[in-house]
PyMOL Python script that loads the backbone (N, CA, C, O; Angstrom):
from pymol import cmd

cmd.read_pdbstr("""\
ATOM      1  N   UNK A   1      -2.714 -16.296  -4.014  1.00  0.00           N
ATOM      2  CA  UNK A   1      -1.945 -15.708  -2.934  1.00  0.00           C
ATOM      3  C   UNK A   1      -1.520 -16.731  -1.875  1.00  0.00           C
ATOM      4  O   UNK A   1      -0.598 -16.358  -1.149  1.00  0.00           O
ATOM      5  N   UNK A   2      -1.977 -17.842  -1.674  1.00  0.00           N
ATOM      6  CA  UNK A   2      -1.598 -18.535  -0.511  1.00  0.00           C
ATOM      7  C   UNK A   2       0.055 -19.219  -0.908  1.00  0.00           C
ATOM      8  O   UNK A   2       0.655 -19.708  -1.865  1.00  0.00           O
ATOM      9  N   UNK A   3       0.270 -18.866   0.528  1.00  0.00           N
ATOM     10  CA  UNK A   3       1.640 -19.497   0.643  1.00  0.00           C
ATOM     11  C   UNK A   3       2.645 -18.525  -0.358  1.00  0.00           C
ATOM     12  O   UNK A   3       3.634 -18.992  -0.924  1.00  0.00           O
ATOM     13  N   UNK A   4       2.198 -17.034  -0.482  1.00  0.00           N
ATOM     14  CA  UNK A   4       2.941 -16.175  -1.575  1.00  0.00           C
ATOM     15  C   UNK A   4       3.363 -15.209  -0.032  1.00  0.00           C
ATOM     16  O   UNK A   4       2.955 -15.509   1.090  1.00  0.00           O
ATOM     17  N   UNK A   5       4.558 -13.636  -0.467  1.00  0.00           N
ATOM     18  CA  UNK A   5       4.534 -12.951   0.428  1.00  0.00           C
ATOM     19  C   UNK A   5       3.735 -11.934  -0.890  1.00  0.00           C
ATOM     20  O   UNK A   5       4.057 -12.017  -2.076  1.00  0.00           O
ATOM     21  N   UNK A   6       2.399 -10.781  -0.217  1.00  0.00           N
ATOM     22  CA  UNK A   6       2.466 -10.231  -0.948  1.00  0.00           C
ATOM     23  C   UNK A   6       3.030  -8.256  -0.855  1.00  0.00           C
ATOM     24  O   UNK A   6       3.474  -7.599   0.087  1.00  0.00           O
ATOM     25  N   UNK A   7       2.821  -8.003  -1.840  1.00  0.00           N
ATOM     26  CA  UNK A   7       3.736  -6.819  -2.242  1.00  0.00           C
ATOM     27  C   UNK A   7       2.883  -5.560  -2.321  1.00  0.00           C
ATOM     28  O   UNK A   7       2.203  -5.491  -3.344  1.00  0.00           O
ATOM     29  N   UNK A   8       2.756  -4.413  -1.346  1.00  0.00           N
ATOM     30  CA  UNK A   8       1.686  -3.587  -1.504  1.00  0.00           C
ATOM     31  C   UNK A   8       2.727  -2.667  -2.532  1.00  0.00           C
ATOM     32  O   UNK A   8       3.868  -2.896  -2.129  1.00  0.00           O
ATOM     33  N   UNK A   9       2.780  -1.659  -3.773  1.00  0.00           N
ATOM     34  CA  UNK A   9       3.246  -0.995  -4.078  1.00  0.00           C
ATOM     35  C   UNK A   9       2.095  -0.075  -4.312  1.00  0.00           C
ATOM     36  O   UNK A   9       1.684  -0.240  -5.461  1.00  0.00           O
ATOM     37  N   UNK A  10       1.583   0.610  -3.820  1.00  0.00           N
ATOM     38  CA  UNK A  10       1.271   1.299  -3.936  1.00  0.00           C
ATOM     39  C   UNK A  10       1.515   3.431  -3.932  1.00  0.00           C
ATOM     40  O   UNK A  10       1.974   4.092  -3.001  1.00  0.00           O
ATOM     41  N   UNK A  11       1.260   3.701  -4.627  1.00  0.00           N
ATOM     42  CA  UNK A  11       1.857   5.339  -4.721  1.00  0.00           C
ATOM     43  C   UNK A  11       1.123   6.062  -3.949  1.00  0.00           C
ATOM     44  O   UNK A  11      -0.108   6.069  -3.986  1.00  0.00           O
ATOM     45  N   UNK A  12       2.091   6.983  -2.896  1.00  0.00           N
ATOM     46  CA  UNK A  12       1.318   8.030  -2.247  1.00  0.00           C
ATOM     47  C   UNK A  12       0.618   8.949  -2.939  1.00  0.00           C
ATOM     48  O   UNK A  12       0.978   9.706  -3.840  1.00  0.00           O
ATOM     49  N   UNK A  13      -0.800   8.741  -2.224  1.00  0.00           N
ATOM     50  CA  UNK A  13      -1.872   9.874  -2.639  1.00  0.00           C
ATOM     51  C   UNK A  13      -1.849  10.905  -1.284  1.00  0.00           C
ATOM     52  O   UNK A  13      -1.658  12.111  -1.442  1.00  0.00           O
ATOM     53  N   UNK A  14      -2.055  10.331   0.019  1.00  0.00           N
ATOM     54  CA  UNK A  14      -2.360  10.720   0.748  1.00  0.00           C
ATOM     55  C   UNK A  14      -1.792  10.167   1.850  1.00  0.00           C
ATOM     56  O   UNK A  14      -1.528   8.991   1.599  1.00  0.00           O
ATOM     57  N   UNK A  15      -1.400  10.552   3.252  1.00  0.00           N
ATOM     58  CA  UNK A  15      -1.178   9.744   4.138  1.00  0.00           C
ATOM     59  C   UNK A  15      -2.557   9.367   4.941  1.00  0.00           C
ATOM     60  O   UNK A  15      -2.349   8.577   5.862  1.00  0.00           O
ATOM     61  N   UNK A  16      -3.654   9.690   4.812  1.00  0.00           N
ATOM     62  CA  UNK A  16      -5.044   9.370   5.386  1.00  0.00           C
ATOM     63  C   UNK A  16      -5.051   7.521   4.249  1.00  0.00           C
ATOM     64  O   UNK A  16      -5.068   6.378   4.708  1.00  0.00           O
ATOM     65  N   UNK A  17      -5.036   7.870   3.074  1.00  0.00           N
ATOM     66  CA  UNK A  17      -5.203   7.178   2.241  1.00  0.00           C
ATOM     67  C   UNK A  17      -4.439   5.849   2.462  1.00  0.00           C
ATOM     68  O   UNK A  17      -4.895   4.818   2.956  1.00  0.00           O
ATOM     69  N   UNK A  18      -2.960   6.115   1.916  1.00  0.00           N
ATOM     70  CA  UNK A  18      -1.879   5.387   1.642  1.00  0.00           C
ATOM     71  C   UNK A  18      -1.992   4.718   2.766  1.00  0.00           C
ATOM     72  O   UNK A  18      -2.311   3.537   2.631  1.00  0.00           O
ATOM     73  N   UNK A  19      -1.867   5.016   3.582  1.00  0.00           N
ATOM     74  CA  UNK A  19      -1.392   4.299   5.320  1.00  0.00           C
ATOM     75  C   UNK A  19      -2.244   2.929   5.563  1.00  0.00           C
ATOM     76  O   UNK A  19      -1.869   1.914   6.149  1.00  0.00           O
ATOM     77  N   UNK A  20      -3.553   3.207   4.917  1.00  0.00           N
ATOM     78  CA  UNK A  20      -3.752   2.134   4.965  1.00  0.00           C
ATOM     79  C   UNK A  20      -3.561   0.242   4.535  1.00  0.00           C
ATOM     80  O   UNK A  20      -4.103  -0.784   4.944  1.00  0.00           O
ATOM     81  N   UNK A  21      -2.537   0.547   3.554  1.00  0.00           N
ATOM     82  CA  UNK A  21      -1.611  -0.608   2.944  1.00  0.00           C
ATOM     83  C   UNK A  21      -0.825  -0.748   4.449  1.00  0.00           C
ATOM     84  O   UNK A  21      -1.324  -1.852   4.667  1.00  0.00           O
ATOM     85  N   UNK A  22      -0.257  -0.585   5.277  1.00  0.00           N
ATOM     86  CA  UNK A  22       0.688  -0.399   6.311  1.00  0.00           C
ATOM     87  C   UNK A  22      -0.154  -1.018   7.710  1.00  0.00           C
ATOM     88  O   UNK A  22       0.085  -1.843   8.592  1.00  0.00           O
ATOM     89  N   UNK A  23      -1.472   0.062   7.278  1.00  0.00           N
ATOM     90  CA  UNK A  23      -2.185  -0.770   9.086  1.00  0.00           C
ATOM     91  C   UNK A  23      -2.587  -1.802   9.125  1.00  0.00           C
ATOM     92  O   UNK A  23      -2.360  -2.571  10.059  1.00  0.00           O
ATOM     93  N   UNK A  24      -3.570  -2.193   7.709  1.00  0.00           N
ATOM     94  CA  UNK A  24      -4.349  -3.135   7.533  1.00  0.00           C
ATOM     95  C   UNK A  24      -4.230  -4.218   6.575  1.00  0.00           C
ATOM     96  O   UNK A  24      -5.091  -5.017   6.207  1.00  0.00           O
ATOM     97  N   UNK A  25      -2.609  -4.069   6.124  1.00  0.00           N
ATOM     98  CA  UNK A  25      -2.488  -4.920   4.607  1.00  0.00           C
ATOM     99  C   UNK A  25      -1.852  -6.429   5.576  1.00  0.00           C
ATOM    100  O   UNK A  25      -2.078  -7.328   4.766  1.00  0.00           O
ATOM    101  N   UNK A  26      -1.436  -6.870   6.386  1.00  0.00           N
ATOM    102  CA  UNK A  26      -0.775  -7.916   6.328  1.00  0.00           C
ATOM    103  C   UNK A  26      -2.210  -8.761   7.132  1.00  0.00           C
ATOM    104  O   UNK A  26      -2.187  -9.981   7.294  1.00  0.00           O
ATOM    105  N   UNK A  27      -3.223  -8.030   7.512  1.00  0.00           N
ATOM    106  CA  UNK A  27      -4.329  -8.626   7.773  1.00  0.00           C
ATOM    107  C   UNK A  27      -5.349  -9.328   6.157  1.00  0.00           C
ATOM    108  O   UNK A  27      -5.703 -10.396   5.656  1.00  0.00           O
ATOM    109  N   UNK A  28      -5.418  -8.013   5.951  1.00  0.00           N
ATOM    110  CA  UNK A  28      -5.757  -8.469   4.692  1.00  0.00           C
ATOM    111  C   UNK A  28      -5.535  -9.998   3.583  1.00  0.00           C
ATOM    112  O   UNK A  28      -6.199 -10.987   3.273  1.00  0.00           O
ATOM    113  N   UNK A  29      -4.185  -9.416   3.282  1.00  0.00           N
ATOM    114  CA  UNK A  29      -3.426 -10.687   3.068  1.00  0.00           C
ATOM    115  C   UNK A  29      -3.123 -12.309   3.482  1.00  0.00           C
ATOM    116  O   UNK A  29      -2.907 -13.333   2.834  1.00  0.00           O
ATOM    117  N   UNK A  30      -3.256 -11.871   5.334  1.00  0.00           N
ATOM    118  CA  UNK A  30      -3.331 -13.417   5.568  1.00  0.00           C
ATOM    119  C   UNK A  30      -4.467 -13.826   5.437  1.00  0.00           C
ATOM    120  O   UNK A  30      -4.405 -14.947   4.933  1.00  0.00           O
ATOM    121  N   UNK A  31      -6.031 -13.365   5.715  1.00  0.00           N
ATOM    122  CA  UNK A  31      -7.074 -13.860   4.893  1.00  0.00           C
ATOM    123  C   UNK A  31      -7.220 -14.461   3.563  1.00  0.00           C
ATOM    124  O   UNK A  31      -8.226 -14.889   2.998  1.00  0.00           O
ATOM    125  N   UNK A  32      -5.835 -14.391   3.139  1.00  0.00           N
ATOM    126  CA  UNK A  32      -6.124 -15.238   1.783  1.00  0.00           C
ATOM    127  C   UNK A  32      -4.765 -15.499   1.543  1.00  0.00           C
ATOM    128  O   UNK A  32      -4.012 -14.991   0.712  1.00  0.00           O
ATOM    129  N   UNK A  33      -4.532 -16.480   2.500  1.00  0.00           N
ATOM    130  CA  UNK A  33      -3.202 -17.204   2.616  1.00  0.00           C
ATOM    131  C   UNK A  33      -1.794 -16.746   2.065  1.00  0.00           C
ATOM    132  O   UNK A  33      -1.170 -17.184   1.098  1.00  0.00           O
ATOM    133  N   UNK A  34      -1.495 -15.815   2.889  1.00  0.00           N
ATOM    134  CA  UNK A  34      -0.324 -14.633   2.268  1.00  0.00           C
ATOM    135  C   UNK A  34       0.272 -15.175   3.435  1.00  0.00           C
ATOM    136  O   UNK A  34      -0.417 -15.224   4.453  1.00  0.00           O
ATOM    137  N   UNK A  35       1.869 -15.744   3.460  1.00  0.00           N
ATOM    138  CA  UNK A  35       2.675 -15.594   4.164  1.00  0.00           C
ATOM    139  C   UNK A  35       3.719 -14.443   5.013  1.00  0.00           C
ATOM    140  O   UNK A  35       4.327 -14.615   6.069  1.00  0.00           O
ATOM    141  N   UNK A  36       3.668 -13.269   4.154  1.00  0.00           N
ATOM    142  CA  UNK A  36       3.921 -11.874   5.056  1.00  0.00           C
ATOM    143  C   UNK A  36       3.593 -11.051   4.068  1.00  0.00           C
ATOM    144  O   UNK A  36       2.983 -11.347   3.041  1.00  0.00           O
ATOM    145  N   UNK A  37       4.046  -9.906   4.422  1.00  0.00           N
ATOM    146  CA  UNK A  37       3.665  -8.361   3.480  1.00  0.00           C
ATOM    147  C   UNK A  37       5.198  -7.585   3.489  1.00  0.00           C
ATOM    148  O   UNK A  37       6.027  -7.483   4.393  1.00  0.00           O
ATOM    149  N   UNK A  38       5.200  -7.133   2.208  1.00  0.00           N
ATOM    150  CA  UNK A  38       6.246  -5.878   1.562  1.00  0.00           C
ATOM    151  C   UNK A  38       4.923  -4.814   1.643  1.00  0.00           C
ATOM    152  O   UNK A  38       3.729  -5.077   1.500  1.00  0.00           O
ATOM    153  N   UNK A  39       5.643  -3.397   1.952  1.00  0.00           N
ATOM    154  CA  UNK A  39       5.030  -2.305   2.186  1.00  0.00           C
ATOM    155  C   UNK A  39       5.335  -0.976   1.830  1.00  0.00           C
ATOM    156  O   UNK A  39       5.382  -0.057   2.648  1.00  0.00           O
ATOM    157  N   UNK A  40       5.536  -0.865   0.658  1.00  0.00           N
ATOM    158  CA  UNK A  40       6.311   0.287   0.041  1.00  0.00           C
ATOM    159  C   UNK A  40       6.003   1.499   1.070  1.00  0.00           C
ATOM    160  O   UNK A  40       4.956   1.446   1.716  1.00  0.00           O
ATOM    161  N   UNK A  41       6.803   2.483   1.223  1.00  0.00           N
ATOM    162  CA  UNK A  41       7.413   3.199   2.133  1.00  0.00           C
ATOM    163  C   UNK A  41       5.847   4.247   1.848  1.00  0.00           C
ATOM    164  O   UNK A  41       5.327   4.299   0.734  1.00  0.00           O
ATOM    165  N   UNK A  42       5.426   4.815   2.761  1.00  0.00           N
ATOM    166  CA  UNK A  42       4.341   5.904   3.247  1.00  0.00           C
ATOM    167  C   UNK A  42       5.144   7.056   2.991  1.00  0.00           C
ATOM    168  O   UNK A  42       5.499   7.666   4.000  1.00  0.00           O
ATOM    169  N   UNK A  43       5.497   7.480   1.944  1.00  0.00           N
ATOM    170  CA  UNK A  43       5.903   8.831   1.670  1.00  0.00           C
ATOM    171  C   UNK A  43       5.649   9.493   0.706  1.00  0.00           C
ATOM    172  O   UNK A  43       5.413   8.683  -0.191  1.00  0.00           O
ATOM    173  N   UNK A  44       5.531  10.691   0.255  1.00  0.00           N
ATOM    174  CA  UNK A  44       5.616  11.267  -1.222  1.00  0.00           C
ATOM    175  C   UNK A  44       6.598  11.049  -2.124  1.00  0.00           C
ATOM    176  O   UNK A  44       6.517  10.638  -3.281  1.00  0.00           O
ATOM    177  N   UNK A  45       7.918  11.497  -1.212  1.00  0.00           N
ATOM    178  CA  UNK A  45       9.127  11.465  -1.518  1.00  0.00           C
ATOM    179  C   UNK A  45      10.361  10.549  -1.012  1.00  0.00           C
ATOM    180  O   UNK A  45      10.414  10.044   0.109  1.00  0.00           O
ATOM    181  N   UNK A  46      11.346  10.415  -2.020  1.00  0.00           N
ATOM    182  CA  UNK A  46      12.108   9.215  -1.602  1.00  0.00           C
ATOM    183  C   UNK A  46      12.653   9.354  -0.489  1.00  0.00           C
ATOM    184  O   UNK A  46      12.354  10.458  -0.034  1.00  0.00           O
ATOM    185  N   UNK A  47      13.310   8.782   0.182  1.00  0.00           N
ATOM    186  CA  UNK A  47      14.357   9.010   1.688  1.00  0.00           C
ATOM    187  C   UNK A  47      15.456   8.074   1.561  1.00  0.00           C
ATOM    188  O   UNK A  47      16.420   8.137   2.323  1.00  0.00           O
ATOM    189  N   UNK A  48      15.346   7.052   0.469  1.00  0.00           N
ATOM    190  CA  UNK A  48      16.190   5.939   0.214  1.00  0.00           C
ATOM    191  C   UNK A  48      16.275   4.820   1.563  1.00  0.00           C
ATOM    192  O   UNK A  48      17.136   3.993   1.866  1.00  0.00           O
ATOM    193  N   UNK A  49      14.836   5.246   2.272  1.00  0.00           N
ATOM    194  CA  UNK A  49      15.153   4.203   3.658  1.00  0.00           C
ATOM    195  C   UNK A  49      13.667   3.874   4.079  1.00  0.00           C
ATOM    196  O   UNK A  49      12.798   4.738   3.957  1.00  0.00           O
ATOM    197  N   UNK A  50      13.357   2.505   4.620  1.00  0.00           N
ATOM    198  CA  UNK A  50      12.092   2.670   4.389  1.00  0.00           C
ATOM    199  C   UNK A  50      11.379   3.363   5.578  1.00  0.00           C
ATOM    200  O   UNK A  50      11.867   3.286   6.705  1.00  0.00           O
ATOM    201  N   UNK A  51      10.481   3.892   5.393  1.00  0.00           N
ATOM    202  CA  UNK A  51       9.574   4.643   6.214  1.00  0.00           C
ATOM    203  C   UNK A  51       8.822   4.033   7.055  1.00  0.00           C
ATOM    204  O   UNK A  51       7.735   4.031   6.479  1.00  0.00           O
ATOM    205  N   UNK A  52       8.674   3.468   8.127  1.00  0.00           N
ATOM    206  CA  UNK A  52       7.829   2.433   9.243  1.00  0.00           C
ATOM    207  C   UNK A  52       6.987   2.748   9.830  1.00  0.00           C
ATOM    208  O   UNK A  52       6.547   3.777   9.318  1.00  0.00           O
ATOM    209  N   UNK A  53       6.389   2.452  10.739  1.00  0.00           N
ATOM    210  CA  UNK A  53       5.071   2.673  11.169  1.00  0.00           C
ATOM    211  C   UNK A  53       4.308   1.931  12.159  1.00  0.00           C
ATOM    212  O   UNK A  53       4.858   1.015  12.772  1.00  0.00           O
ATOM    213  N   UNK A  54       3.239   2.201  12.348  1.00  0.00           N
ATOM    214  CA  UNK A  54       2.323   1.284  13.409  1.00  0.00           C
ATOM    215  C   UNK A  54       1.442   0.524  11.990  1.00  0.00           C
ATOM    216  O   UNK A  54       1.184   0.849  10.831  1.00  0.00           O
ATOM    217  N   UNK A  55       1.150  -0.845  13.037  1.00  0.00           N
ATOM    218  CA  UNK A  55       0.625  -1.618  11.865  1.00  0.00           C
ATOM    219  C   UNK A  55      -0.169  -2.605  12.900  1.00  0.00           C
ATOM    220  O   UNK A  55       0.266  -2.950  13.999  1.00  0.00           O
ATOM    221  N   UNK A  56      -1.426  -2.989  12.328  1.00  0.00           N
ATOM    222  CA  UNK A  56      -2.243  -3.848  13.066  1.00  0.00           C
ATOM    223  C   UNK A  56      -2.317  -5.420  12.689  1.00  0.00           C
ATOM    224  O   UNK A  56      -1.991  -5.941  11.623  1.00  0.00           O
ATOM    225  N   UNK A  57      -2.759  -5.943  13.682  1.00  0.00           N
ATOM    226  CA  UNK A  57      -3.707  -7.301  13.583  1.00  0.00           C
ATOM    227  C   UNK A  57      -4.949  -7.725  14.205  1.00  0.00           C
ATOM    228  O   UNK A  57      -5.327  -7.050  15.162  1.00  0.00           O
ATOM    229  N   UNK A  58      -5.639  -8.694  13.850  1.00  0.00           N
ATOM    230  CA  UNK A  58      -7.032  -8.853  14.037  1.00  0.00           C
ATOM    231  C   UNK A  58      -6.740 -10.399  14.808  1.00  0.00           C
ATOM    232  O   UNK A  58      -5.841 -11.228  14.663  1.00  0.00           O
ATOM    233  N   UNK A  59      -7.713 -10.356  15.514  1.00  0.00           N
ATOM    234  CA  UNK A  59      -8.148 -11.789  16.874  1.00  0.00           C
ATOM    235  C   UNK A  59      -8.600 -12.536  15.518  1.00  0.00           C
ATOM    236  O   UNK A  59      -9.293 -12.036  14.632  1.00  0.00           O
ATOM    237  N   UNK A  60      -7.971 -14.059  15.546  1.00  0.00           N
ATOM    238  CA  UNK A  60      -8.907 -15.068  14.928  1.00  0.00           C
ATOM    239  C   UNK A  60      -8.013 -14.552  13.297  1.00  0.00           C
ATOM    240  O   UNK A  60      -8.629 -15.162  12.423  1.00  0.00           O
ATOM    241  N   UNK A  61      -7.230 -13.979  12.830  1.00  0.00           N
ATOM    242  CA  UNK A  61      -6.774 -13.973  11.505  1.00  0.00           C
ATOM    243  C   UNK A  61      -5.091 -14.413  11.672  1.00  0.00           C
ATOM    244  O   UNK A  61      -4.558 -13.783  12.585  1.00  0.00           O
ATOM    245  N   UNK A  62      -4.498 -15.035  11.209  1.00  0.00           N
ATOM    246  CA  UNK A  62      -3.183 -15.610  11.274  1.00  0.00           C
ATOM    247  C   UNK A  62      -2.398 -14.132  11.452  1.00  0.00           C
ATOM    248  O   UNK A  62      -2.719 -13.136  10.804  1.00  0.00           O
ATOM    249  N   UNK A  63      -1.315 -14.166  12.442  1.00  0.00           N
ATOM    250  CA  UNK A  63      -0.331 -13.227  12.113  1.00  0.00           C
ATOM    251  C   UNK A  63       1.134 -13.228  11.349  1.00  0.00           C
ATOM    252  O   UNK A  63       2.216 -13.747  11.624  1.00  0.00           O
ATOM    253  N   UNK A  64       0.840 -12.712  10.668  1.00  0.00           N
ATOM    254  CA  UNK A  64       2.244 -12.830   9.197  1.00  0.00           C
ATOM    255  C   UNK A  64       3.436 -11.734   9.586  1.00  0.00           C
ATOM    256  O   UNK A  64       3.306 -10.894  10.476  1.00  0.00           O
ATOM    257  N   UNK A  65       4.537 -11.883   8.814  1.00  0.00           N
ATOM    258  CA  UNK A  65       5.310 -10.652   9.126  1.00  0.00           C
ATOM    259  C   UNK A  65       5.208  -9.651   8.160  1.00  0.00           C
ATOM    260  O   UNK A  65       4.988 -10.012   7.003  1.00  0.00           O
ATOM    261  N   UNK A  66       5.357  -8.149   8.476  1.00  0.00           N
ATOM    262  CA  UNK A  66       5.194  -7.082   7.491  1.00  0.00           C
ATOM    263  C   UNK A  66       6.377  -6.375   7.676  1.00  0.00           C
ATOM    264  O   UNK A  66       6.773  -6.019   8.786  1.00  0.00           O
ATOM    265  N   UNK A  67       7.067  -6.118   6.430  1.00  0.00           N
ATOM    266  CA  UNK A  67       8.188  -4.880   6.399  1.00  0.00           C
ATOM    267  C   UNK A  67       7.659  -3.828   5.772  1.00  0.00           C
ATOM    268  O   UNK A  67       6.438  -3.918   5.643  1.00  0.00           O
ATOM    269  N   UNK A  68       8.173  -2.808   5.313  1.00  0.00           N
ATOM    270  CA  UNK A  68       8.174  -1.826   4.421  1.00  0.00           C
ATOM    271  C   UNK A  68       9.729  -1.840   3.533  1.00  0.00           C
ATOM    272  O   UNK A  68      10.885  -2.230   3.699  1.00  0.00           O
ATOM    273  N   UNK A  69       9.125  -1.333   2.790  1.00  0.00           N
ATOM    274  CA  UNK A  69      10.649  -1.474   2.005  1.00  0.00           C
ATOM    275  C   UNK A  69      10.805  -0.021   1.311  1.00  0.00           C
ATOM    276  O   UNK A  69       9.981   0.795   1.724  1.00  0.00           O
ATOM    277  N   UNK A  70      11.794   0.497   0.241  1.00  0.00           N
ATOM    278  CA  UNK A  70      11.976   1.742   0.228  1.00  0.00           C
ATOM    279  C   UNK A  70      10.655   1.952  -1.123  1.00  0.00           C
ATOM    280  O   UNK A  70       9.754   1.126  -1.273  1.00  0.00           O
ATOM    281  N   UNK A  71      10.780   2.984  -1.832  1.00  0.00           N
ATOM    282  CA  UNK A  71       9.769   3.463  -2.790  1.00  0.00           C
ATOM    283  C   UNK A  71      10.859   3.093  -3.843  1.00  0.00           C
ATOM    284  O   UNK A  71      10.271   2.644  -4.827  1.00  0.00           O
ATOM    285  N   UNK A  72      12.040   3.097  -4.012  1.00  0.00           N
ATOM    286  CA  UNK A  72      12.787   2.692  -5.017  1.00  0.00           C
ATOM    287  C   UNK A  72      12.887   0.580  -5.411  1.00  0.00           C
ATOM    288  O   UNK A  72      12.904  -0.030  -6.481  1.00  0.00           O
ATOM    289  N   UNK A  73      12.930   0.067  -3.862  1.00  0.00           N
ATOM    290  CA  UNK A  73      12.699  -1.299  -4.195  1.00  0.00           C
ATOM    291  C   UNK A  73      11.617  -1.874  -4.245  1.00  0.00           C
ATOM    292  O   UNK A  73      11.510  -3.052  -4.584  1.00  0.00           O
ATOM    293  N   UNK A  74      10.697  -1.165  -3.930  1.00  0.00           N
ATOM    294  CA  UNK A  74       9.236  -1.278  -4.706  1.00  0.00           C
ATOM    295  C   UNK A  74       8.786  -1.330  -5.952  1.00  0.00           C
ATOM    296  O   UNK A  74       8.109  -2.271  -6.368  1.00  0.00           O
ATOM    297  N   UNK A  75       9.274   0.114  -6.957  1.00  0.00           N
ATOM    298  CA  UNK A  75       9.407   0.379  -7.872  1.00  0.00           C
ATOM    299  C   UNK A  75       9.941  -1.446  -8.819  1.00  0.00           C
ATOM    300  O   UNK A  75       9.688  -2.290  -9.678  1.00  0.00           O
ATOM    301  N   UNK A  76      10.779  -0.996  -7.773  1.00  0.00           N
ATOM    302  CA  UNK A  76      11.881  -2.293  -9.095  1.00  0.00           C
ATOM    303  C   UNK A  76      11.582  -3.511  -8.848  1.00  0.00           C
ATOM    304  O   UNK A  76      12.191  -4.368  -9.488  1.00  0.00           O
ATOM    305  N   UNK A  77      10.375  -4.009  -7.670  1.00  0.00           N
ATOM    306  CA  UNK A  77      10.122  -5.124  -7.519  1.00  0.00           C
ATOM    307  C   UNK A  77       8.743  -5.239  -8.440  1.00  0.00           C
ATOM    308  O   UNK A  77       8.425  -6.391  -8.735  1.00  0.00           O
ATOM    309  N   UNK A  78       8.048  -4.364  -8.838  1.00  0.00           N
ATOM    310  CA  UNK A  78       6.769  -3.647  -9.832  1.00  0.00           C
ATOM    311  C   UNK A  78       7.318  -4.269 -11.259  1.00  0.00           C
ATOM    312  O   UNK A  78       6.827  -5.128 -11.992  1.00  0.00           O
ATOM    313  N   UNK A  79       8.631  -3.432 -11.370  1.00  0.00           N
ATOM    314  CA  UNK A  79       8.640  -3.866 -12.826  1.00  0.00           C
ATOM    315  C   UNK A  79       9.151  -5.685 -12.959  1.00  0.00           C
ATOM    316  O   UNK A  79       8.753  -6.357 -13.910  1.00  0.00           O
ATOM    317  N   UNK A  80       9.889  -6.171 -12.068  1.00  0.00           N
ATOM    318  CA  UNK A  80      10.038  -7.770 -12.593  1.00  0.00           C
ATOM    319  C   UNK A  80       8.913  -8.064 -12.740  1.00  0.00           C
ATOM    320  O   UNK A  80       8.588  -8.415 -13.874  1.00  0.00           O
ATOM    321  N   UNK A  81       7.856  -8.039 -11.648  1.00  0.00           N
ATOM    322  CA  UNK A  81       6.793  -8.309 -11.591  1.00  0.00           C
ATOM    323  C   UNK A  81       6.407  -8.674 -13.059  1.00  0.00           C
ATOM    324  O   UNK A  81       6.288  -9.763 -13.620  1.00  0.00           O
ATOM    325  N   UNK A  82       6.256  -7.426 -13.473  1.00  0.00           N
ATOM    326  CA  UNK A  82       5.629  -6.994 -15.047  1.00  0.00           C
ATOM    327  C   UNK A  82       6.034  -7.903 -16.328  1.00  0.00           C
ATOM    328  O   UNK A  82       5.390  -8.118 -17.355  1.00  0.00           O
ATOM    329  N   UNK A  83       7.330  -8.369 -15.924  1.00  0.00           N
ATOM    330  CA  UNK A  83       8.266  -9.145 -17.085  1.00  0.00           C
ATOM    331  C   UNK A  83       7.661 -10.318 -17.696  1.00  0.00           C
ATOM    332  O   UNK A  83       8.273 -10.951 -18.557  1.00  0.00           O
TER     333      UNK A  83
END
""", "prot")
cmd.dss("prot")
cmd.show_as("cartoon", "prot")
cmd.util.cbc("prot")
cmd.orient("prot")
């Protein structure tokens, strides 16, 4: 991961659940040298726009940048991935 951006895709289960890719993922990530975070959208359902949010950081952990992106360019960033 260092010096990568990484890519939460994860599928809504829950918004208790899910949300947490959103509050706590670009912390996460820079602990192990992640240059920012993709954040697939906190929804069930599509909106074709991404869904945003409050999002944290921690004293003493690098701060990176985090977007969200939609559930469709998630999807399709999943499958290159896969290739």
């Amino acid at each position: 991961v260092p010096g990568k951006i990484v890519i939460y895709n994860q599928k809504y289960v829950s918004y208790g659940k899910t949300v947490q890719y959103r509050s706590v993922g670009a912390i996460e990530a820079a602990k192990f040298g992640a240059v920012a975070t993709l954040i697939r959208s906190i929804t069930p359902f599509s909106i074709y726009s991404p869904h945003t949010g409050m999002m944290n950081y921690q004293e003493n952990v690098t701060k990176i940048p985090a977007a969200c992106i939609t559930i469709e360019d998630a999807e399709m960033l999943g499958r290159m991935a896969a290739r």
